[in-house]
PyMOL commands that place a pseudoatom at each C-alpha (Angstrom):
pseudoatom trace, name=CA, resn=UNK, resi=1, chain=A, elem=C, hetatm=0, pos=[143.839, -9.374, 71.273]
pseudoatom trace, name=CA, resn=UNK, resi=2, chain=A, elem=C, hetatm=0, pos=[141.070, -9.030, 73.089]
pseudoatom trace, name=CA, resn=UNK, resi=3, chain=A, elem=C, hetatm=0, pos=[140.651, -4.806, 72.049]
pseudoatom trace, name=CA, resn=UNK, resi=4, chain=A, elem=C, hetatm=0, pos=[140.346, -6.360, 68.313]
pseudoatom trace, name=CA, resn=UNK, resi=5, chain=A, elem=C, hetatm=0, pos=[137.422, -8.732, 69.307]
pseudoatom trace, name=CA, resn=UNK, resi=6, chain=A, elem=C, hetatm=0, pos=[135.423, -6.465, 71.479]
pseudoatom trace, name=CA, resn=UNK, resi=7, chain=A, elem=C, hetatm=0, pos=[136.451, -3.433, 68.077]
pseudoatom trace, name=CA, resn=UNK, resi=8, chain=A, elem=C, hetatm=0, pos=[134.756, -6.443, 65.642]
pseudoatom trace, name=CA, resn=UNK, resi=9, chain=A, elem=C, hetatm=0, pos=[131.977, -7.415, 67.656]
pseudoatom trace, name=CA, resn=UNK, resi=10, chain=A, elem=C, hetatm=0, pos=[131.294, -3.624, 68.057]
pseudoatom trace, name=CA, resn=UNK, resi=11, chain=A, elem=C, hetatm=0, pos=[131.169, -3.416, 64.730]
pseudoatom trace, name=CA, resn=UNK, resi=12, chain=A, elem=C, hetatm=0, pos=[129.105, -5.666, 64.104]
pseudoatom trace, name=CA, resn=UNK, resi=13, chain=A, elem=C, hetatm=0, pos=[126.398, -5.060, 66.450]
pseudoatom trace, name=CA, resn=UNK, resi=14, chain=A, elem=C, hetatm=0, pos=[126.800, -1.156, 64.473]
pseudoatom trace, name=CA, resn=UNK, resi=15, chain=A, elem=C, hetatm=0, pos=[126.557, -2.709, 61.839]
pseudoatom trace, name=CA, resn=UNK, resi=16, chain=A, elem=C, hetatm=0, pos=[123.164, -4.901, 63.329]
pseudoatom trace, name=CA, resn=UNK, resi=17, chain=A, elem=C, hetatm=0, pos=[121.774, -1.090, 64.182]
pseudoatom trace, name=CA, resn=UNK, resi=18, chain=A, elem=C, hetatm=0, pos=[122.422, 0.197, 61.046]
pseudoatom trace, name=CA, resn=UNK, resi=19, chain=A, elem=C, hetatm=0, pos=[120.182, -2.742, 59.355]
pseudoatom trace, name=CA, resn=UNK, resi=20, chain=A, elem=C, hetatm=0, pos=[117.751, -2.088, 61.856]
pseudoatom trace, name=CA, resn=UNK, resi=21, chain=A, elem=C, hetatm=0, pos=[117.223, 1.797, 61.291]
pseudoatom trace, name=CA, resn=UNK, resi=22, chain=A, elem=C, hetatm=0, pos=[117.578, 1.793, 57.884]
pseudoatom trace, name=CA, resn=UNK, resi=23, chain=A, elem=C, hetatm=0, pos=[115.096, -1.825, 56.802]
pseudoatom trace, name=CA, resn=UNK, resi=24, chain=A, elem=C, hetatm=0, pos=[113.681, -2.581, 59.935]
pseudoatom trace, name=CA, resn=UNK, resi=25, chain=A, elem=C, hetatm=0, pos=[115.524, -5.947, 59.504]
pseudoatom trace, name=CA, resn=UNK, resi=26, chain=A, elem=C, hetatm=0, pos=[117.663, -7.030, 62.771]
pseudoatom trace, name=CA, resn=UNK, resi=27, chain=A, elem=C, hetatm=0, pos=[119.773, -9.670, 61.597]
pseudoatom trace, name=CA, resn=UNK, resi=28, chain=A, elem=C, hetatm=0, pos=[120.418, -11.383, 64.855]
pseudoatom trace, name=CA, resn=UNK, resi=29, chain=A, elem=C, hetatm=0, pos=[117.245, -12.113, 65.770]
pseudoatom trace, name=CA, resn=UNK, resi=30, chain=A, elem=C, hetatm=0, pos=[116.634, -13.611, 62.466]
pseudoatom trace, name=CA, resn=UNK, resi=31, chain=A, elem=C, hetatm=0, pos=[119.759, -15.654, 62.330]
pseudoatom trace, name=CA, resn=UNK, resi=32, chain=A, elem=C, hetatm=0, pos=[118.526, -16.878, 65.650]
pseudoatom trace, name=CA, resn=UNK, resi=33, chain=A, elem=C, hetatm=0, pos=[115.064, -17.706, 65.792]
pseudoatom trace, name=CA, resn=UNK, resi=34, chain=A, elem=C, hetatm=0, pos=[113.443, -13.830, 67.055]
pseudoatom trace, name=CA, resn=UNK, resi=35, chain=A, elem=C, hetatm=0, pos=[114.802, -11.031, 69.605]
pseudoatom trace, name=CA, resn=UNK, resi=36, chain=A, elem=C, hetatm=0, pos=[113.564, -13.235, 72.932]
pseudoatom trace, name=CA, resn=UNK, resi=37, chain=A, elem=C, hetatm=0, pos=[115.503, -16.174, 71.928]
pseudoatom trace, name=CA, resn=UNK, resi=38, chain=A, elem=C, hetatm=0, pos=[118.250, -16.528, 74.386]
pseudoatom trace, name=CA, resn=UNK, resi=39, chain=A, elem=C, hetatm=0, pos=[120.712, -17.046, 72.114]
pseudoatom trace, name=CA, resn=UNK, resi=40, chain=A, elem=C, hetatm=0, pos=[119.829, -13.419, 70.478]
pseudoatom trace, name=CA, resn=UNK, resi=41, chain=A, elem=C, hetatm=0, pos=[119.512, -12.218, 74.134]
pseudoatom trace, name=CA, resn=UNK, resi=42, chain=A, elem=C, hetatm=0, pos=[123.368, -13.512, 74.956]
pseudoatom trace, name=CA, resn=UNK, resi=43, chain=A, elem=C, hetatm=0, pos=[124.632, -11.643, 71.454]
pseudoatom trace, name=CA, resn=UNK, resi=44, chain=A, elem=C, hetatm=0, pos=[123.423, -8.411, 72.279]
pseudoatom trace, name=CA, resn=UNK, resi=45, chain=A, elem=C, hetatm=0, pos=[124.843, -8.487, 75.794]
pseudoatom trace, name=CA, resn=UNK, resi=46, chain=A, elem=C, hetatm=0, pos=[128.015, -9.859, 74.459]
pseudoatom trace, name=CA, resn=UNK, resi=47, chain=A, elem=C, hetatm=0, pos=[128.352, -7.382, 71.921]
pseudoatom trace, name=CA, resn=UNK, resi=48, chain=A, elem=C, hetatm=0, pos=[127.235, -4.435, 74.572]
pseudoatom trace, name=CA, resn=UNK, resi=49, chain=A, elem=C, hetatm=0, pos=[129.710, -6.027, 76.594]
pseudoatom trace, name=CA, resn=UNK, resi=50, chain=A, elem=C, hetatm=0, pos=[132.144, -5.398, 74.192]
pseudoatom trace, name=CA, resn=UNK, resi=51, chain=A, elem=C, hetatm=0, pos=[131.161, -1.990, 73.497]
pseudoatom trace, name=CA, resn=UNK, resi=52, chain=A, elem=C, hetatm=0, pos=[131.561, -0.869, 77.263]
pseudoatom trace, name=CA, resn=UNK, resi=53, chain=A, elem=C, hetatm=0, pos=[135.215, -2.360, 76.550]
pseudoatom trace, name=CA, resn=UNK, resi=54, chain=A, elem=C, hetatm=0, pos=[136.254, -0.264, 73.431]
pseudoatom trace, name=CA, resn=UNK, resi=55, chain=A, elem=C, hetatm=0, pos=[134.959, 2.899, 75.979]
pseudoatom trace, name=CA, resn=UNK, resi=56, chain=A, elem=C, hetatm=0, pos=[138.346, 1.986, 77.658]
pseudoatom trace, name=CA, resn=UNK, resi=57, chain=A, elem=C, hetatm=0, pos=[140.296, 2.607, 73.923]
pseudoatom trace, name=CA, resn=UNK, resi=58, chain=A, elem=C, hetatm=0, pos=[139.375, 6.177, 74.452]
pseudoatom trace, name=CA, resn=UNK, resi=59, chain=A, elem=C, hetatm=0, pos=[140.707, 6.544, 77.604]
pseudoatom trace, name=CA, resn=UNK, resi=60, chain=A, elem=C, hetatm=0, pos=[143.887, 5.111, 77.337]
pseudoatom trace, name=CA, resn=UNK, resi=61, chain=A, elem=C, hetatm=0, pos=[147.632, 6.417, 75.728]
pseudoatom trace, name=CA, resn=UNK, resi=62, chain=A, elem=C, hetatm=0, pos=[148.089, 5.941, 72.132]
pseudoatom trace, name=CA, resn=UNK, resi=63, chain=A, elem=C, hetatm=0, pos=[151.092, 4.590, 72.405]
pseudoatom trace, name=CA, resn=UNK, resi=64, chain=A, elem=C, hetatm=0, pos=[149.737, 1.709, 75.070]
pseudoatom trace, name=CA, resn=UNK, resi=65, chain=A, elem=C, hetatm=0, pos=[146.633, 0.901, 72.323]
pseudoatom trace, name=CA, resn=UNK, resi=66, chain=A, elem=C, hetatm=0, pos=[150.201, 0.337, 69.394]
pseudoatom trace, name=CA, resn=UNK, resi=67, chain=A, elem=C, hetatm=0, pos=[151.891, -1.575, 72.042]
pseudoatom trace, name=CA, resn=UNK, resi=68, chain=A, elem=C, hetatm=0, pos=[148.933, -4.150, 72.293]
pseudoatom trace, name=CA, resn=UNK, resi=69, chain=A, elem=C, hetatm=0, pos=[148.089, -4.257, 68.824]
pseudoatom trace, name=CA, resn=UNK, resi=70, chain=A, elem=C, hetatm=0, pos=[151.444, -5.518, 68.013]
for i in range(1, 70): cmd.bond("trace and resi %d" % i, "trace and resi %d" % (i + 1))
show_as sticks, trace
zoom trace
């Protein structure tokens, strides 16, 4: 469970980096209020957080990753 929220929130902050390269628009700190707000400033460590976690999917067996998925 908790590979599939740190994959998502991954994703998302991707996704947050995409926006940002290709409009200059970075949706978090809009949603919340500019990028020194500290709820913008707990996302992005959150989500790097989660990033530094989905480092470990490349490291382990495949067949351990299918076993937790289930």
């Amino acid at each position: 469970m908790m590979d599939r929220i740190c994959l998502i929130l991954s994703i998302i902050g991707g996704l947050n980096w995409g926006s940002i390269g290709l409009f200059k628009f970075d949706l978090v700190a809009w949603l919340c209020g500019g990028q020194s707000s500290v709820l913008s400033r707990i996302i992005y460590v959150v989500v790097g957080l989660s990033a530094l976690w989905c480092i470990s999917l490349l490291f382990r067996e495949r067949d351990q990753v299918l076993e937790r998925s289930r």
